[in-house]
Backbone as JSON Lines, residues from 0, in Angstrom:
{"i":0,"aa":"X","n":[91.27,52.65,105.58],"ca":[90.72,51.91,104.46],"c":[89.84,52.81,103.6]}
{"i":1,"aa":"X","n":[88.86,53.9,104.48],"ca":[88.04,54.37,103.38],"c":[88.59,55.61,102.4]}
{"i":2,"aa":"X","n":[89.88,55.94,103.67],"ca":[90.56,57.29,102.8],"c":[91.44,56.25,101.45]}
{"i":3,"aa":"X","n":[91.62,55.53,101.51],"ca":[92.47,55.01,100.71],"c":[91.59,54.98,99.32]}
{"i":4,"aa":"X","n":[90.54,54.43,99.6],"ca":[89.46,54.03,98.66],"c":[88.88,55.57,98.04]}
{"i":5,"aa":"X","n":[88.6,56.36,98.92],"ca":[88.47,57.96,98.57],"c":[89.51,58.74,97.25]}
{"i":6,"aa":"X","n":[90.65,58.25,98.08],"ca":[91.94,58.38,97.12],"c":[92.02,58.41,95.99]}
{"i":7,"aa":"X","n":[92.05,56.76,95.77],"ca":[92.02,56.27,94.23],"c":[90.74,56.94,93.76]}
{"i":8,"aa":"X","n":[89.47,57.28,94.17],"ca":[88.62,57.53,93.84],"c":[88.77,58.66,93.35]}
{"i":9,"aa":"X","n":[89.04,59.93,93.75],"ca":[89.72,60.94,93.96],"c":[90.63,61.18,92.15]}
{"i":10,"aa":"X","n":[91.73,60.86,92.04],"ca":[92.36,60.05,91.35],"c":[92.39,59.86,89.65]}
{"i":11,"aa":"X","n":[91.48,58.61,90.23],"ca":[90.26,58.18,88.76],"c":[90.24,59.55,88.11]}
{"i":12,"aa":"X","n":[89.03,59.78,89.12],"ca":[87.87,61.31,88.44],"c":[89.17,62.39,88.22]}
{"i":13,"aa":"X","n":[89.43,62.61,88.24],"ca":[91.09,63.47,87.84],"c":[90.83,63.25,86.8]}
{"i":14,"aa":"X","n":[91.98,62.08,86.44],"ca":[92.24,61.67,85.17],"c":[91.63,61.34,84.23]}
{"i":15,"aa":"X","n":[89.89,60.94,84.66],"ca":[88.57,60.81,83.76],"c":[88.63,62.26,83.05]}
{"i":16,"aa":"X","n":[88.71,63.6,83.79],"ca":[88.13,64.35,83.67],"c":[89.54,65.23,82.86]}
{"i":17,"aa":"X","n":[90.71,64.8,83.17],"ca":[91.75,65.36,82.47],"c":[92.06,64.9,80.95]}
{"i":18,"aa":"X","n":[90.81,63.8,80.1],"ca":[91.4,63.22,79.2],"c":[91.55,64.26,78.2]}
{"i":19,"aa":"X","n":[90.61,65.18,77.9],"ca":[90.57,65.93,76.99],"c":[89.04,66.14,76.5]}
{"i":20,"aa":"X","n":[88.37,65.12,77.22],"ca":[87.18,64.83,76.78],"c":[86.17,66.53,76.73]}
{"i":21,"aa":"X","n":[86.26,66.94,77.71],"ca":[85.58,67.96,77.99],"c":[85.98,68.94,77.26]}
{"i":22,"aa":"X","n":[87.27,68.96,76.64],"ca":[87.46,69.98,75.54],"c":[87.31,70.1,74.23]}
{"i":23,"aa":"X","n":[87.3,68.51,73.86],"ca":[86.5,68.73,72.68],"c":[85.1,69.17,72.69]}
{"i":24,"aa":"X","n":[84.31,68.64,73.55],"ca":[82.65,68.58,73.73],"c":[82.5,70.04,74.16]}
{"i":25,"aa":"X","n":[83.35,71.01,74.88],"ca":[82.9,72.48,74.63],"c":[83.89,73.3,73.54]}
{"i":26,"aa":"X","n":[84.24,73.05,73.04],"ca":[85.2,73.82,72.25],"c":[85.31,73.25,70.49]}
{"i":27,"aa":"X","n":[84.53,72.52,70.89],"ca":[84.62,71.64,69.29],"c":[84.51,72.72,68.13]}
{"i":28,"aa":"X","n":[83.97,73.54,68.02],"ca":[84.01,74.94,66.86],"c":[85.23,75.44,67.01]}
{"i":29,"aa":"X","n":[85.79,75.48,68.07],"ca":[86.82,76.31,68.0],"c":[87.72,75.16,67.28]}
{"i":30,"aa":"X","n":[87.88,74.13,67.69],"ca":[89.0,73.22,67.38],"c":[89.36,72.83,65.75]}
{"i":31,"aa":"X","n":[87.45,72.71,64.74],"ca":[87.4,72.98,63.84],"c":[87.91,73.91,63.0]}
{"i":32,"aa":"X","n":[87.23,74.89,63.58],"ca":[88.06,76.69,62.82],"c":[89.34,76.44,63.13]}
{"i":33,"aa":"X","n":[90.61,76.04,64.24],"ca":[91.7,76.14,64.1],"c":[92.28,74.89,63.68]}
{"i":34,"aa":"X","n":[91.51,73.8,63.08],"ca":[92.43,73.01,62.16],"c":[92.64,73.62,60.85]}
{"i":35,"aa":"X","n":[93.67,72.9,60.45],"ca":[93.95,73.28,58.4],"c":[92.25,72.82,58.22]}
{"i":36,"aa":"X","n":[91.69,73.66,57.19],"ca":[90.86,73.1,55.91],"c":[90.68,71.56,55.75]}
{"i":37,"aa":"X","n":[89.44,71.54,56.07],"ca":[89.19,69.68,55.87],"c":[87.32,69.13,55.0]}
{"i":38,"aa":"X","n":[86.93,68.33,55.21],"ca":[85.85,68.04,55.06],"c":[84.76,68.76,55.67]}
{"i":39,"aa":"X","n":[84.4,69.17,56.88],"ca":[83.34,69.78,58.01],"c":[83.73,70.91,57.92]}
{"i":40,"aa":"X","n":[83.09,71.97,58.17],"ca":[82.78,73.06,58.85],"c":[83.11,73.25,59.97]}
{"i":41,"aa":"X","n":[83.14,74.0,61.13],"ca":[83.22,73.72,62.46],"c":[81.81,73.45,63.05]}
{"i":42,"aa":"X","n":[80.56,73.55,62.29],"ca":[79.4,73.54,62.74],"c":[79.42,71.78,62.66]}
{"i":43,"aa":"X","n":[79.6,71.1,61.02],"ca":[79.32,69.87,60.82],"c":[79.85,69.21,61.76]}
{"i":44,"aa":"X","n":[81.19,69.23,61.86],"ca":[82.18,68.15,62.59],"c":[82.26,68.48,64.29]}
{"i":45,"aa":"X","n":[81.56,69.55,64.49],"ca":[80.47,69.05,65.87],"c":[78.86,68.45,66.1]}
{"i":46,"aa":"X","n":[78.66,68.36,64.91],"ca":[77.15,67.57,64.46],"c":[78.07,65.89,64.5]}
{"i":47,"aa":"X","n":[78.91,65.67,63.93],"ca":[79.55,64.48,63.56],"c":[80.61,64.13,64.81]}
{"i":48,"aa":"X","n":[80.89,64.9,65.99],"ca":[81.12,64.36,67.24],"c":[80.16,64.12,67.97]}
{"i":49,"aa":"X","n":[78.79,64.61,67.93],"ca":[77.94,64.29,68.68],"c":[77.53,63.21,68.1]}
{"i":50,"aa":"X","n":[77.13,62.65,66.74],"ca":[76.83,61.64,66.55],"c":[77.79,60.25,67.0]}
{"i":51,"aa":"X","n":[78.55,60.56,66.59],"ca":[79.82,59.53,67.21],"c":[80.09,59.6,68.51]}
{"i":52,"aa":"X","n":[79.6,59.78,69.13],"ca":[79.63,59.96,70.19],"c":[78.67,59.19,71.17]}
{"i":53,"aa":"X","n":[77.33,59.36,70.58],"ca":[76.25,58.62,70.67],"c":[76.63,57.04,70.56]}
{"i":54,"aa":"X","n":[77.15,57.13,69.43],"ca":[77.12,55.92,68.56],"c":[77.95,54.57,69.31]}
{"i":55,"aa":"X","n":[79.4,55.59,69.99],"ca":[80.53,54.73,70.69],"c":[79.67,54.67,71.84]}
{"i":56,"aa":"X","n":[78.75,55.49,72.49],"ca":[78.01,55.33,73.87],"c":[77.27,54.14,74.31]}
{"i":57,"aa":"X","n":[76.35,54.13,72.93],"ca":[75.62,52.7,72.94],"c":[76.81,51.61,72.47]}
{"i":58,"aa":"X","n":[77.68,51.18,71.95],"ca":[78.51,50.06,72.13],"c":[79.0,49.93,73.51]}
{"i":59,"aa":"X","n":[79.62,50.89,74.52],"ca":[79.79,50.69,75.73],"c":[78.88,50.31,76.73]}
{"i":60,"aa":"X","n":[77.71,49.36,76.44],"ca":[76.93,48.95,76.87],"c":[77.39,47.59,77.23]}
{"i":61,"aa":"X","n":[78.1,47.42,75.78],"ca":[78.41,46.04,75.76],"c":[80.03,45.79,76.73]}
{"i":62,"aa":"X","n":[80.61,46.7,76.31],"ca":[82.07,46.48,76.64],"c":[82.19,46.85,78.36]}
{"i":63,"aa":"X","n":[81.71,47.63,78.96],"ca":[81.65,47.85,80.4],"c":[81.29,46.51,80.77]}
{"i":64,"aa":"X","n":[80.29,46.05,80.19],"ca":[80.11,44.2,81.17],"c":[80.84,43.19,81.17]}
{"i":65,"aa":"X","n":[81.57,43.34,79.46],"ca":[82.6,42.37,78.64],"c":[83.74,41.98,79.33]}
{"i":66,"aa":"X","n":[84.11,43.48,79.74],"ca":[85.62,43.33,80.01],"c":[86.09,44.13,81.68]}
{"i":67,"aa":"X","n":[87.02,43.56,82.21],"ca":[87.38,44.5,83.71],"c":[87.6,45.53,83.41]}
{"i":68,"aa":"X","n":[87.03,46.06,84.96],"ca":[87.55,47.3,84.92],"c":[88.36,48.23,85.03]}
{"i":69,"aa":"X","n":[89.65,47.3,85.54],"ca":[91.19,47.43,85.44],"c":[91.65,47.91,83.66]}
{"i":70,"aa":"X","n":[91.56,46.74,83.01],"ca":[91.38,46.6,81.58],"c":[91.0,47.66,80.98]}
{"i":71,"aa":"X","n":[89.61,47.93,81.25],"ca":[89.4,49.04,80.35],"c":[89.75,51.06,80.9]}
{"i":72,"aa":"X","n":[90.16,50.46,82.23],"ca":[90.75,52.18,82.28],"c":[92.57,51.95,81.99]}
{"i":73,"aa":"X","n":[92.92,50.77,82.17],"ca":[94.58,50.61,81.58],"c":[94.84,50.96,80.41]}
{"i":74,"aa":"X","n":[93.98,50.12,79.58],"ca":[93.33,50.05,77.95],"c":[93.15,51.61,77.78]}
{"i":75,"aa":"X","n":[92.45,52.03,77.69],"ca":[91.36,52.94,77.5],"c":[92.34,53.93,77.65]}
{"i":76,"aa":"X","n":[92.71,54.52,78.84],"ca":[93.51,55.97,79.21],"c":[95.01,55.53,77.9]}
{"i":77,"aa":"X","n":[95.65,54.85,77.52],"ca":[96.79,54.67,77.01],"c":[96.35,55.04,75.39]}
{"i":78,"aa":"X","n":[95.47,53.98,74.66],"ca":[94.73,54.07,73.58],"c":[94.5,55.56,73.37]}
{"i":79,"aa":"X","n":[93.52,56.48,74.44],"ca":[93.14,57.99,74.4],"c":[94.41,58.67,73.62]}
{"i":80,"aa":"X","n":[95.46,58.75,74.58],"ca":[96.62,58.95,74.54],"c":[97.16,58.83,73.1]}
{"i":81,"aa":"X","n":[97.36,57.73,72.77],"ca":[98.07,57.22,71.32],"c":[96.83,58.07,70.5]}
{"i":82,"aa":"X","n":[95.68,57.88,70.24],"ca":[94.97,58.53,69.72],"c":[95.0,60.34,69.54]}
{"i":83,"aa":"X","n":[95.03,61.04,70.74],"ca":[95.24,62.28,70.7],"c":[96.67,62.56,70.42]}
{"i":84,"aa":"X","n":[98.01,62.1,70.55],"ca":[99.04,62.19,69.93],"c":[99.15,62.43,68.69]}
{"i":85,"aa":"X","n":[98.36,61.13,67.82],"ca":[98.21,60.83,66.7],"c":[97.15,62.22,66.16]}
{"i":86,"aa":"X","n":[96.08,62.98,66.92],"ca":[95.41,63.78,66.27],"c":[96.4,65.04,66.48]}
{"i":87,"aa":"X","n":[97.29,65.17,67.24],"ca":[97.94,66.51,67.06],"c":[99.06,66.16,65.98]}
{"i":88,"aa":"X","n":[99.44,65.11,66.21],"ca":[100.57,65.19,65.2],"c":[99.7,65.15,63.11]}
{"i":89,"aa":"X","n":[98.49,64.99,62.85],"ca":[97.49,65.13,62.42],"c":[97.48,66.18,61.79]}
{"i":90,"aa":"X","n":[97.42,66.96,62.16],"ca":[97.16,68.57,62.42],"c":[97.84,69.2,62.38]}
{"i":91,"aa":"X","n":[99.37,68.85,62.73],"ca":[100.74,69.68,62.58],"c":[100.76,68.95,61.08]}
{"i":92,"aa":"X","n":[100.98,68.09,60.51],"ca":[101.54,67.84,58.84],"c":[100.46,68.48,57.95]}
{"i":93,"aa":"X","n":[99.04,68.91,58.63],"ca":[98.21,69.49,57.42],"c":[97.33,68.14,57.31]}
{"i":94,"aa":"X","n":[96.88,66.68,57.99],"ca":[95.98,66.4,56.9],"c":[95.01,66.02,58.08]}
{"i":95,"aa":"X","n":[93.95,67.11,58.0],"ca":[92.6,67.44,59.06],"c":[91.96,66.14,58.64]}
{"i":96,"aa":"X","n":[91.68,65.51,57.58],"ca":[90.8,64.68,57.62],"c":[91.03,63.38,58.16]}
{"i":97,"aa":"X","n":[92.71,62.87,58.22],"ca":[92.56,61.67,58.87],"c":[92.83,62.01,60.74]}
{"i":98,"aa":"X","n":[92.71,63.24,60.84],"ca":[93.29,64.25,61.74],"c":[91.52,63.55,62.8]}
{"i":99,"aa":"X","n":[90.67,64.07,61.68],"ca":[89.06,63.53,62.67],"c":[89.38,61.77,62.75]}
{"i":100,"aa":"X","n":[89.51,60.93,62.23],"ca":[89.51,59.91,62.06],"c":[90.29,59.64,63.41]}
{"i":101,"aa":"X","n":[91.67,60.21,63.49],"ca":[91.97,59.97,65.28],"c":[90.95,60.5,66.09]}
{"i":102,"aa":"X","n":[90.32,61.36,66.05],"ca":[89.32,62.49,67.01],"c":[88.03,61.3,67.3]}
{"i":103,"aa":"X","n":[87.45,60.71,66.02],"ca":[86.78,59.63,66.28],"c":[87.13,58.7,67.16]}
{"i":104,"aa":"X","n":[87.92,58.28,66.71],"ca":[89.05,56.82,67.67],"c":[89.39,57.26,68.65]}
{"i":105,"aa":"X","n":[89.51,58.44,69.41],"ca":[89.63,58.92,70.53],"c":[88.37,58.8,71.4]}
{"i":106,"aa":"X","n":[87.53,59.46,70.98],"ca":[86.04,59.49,70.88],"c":[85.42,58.2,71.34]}
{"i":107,"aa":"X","n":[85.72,57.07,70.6],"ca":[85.35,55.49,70.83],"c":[86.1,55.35,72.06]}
{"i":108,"aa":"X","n":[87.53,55.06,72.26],"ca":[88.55,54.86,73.47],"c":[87.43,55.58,74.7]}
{"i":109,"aa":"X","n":[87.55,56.64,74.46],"ca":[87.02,57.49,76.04],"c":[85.13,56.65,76.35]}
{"i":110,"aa":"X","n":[84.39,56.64,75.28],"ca":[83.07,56.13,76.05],"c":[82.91,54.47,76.41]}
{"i":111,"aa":"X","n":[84.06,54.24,75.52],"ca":[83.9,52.57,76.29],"c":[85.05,52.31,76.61]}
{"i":112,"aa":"X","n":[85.69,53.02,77.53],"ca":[86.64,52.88,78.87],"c":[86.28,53.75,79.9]}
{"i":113,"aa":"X","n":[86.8,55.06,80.36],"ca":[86.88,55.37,81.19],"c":[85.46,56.51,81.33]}
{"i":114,"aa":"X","n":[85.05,56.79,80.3],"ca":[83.73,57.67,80.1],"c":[82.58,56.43,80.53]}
{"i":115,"aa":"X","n":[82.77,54.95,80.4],"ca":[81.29,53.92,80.67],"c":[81.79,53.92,82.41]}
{"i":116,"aa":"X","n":[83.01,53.69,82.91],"ca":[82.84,52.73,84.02],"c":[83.51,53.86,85.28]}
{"i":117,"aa":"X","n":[83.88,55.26,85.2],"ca":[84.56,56.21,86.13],"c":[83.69,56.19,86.94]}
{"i":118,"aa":"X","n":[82.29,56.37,87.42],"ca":[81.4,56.55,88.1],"c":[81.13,55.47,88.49]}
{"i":119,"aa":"X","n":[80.88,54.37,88.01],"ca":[80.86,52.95,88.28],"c":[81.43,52.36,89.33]}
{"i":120,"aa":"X","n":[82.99,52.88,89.26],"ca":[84.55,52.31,89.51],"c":[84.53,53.25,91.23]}
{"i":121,"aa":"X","n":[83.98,54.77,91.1],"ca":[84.54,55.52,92.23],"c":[83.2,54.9,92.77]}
{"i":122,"aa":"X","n":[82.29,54.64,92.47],"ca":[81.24,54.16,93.53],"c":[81.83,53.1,94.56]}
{"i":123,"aa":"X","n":[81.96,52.23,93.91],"ca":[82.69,50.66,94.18],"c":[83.63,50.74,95.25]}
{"i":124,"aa":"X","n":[84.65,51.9,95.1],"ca":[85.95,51.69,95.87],"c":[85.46,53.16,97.36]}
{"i":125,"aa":"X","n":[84.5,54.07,96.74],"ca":[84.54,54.97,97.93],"c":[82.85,55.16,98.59]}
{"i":126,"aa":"X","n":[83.32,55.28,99.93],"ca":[81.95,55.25,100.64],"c":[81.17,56.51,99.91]}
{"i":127,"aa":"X","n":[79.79,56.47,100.56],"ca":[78.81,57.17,100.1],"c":[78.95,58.65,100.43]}
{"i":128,"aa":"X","n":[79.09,58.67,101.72],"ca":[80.23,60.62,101.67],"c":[80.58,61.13,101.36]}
{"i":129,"aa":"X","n":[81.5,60.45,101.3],"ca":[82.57,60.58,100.42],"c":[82.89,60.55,98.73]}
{"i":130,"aa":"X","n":[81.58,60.04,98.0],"ca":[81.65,59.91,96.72],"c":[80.68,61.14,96.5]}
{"i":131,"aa":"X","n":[80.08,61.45,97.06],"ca":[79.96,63.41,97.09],"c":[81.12,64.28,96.74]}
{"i":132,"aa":"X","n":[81.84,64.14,97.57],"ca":[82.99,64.96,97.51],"c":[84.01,64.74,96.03]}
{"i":133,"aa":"X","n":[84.41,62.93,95.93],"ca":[84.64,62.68,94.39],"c":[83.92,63.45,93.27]}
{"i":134,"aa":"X","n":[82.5,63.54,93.57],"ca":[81.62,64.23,92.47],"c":[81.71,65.57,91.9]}
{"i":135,"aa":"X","n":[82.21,66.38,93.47],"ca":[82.41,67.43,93.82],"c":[83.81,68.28,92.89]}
{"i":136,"aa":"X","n":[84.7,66.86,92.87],"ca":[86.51,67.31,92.79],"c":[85.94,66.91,91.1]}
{"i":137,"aa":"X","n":[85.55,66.6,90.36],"ca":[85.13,66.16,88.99],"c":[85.26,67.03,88.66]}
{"i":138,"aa":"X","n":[83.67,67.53,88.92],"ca":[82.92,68.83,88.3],"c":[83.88,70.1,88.49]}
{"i":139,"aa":"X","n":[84.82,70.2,89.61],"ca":[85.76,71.64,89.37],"c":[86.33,71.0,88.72]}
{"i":140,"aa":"X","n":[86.98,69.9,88.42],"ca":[88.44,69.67,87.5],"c":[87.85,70.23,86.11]}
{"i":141,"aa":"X","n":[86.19,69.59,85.7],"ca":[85.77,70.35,84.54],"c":[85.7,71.84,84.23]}
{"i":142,"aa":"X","n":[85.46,72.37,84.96],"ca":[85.1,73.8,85.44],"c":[86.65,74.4,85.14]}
{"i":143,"aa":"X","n":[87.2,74.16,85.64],"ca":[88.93,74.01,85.42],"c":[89.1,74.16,83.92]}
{"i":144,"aa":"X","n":[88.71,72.89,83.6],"ca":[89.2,72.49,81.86],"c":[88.52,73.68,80.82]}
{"i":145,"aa":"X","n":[87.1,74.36,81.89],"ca":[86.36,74.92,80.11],"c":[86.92,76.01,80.8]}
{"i":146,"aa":"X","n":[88.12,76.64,81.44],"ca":[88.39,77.83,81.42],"c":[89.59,77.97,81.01]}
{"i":147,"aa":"X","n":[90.47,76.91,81.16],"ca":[91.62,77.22,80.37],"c":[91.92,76.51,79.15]}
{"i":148,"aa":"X","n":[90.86,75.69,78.37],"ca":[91.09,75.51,77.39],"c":[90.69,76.28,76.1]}
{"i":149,"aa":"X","n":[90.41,77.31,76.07],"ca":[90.61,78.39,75.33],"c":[92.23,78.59,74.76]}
{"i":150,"aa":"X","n":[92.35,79.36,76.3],"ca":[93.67,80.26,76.58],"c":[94.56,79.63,76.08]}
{"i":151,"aa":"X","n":[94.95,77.76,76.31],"ca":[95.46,77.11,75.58],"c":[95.46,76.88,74.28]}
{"i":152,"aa":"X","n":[94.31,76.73,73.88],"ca":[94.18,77.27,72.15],"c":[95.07,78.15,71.51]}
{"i":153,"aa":"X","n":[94.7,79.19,72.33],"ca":[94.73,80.23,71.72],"c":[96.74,80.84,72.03]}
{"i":154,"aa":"X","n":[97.04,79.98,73.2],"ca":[98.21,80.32,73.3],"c":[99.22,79.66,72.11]}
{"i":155,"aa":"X","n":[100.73,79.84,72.19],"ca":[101.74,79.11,71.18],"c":[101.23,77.46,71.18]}
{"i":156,"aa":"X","n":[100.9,76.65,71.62],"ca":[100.07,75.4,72.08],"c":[99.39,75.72,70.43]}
{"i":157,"aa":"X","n":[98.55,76.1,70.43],"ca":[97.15,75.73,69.43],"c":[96.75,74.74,69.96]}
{"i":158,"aa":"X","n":[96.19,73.8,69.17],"ca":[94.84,72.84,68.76],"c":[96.21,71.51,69.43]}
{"i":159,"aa":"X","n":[97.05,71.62,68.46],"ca":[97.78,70.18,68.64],"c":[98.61,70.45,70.07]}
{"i":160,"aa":"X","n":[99.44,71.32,70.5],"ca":[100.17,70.89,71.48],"c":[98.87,71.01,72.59]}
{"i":161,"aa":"X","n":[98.01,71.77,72.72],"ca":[96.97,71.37,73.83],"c":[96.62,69.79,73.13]}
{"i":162,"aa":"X","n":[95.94,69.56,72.76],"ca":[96.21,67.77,73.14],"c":[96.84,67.13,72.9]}
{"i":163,"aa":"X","n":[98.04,67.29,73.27],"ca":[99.2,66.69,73.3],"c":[98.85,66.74,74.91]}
{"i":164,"aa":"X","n":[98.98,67.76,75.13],"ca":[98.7,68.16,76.8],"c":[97.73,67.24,77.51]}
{"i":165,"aa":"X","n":[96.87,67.19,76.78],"ca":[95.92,66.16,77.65],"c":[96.45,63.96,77.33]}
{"i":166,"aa":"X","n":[96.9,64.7,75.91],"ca":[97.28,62.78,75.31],"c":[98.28,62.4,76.94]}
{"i":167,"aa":"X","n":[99.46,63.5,77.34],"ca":[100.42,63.24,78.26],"c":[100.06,62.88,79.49]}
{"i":168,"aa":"X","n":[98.89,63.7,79.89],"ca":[97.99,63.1,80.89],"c":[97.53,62.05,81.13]}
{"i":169,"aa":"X","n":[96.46,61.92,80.11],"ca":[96.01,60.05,79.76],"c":[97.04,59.31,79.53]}
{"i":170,"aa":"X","n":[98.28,59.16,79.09],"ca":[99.27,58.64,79.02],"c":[99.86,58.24,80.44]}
{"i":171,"aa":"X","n":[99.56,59.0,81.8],"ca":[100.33,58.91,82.93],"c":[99.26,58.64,83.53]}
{"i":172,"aa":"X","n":[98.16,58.41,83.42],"ca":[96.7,58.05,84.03],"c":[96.88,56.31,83.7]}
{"i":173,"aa":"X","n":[96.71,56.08,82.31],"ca":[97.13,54.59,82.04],"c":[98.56,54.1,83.27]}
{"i":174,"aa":"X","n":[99.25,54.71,83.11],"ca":[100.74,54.33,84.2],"c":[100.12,53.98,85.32]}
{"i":175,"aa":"X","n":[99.69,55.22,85.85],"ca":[99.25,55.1,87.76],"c":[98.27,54.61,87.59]}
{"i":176,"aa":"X","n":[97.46,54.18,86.89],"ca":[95.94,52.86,87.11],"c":[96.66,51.43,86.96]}
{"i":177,"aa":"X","n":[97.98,51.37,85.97],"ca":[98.41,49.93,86.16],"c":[98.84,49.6,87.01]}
{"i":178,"aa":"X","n":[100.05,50.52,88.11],"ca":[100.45,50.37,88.98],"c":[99.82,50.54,90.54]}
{"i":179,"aa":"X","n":[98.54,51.15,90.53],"ca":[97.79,51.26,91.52],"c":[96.27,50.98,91.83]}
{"i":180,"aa":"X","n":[95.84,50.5,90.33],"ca":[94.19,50.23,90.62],"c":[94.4,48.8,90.55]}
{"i":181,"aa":"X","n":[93.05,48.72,91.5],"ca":[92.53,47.34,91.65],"c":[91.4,46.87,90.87]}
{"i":182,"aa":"X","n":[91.33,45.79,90.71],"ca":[89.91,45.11,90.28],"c":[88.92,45.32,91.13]}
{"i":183,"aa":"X","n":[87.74,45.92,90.68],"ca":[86.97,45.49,91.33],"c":[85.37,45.1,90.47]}
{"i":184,"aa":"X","n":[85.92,44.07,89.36],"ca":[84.37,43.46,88.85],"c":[84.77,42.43,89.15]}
{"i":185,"aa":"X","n":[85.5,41.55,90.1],"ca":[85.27,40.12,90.06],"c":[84.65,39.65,91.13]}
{"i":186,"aa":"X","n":[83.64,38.9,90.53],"ca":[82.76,38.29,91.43],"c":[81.43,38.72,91.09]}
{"i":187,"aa":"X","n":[81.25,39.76,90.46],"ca":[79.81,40.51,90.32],"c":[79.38,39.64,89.14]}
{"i":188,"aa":"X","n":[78.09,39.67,89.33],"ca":[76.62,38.96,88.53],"c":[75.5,39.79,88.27]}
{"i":189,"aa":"X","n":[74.92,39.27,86.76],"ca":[74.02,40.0,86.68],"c":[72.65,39.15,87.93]}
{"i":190,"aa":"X","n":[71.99,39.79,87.69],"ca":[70.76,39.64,88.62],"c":[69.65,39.85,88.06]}
């Protein structure tokens, strides 16, 4: 029972950590400088992810209580997905500015789905030991991400087929959470 719960836990934090999220938030200059010419700078339009960022953070205040937590990582990882699709394909026709406008909407998707409730969710399903070790498998998957998302940049990939790379991920994260996660906000109360 608890490896099972470890598992999914396990899992989750993967696919939390595979959305792409972590590559915009260290690489955001780079991602700027290698779009076409747009509105921002690469300096601004990481001033203008951090704000938005903020901004979708505090609404996920509301939506982590609103809605399950099935829901919003089903929701959430698929939406990412359609969103980062939509920003590479963005970016391949030339028009950077509605190119951020997905990057935003991506941005929103990830803090009030799977960025409010991943930690939440692996608490819930895996013992206390053991959610060390979940913590543990995160932080390399990140560690992971800020080393080869350069190289990906910088390889035939660029800007758009690397998140494409990650949209495909969140795309198969939404799959295996519909077909394998459970609920677990029902029944809970505030106090």
């Amino acid at each position: 029972m608890y490896r099972t719960g470890t598992g999914v836990a396990v899992v989750v934090m993967l696919f939390h950590q595979l959305t792409g999220m972590g590559a915009i938030l260290f690489y955001s200059n780079t991602i700027f400088a290698e779009m076409p010419s747009g509105l921002l700078t690469p300096r601004q339009g990481t001033y203008a992810i951090g704000i938005f960022n903020f901004i979708s953070s505090a609404v996920s205040l509301y939506t982590a209580k609103r809605f399950s937590r099935r829901f919003l990582f089903i929701g959430g990882h698929i939406s990412m997905a359609l969103s980062m699709y939509l920003f590479s394909t963005l970016i391949i026709i030339n028009k950077p500015t509605y190119a951020l406008g997905a990057l935003f909407f991506f941005l929103f998707c990830f803090q009030n789905s799977t960025g409010a409730i991943t930690w939440l969710y692996c608490s819930e399903v895996a013992v206390d030991v053991s959610l060390g070790m979940v913590g543990v498998f995160g932080y390399f998957t990140t560690f992971v991400v800020s080393l080869t998302t350069q190289s990906l940049i910088s390889s035939k990939l660029h800007v758009a087929g690397t998140f494409m790379l990650f949209a495909t991920i969140s795309f198969l994260g939404g799959i295996w959470m519909f077909l394998f996660l459970k609920e677990t906000s029902e029944g809970l109360t505030d106090k």
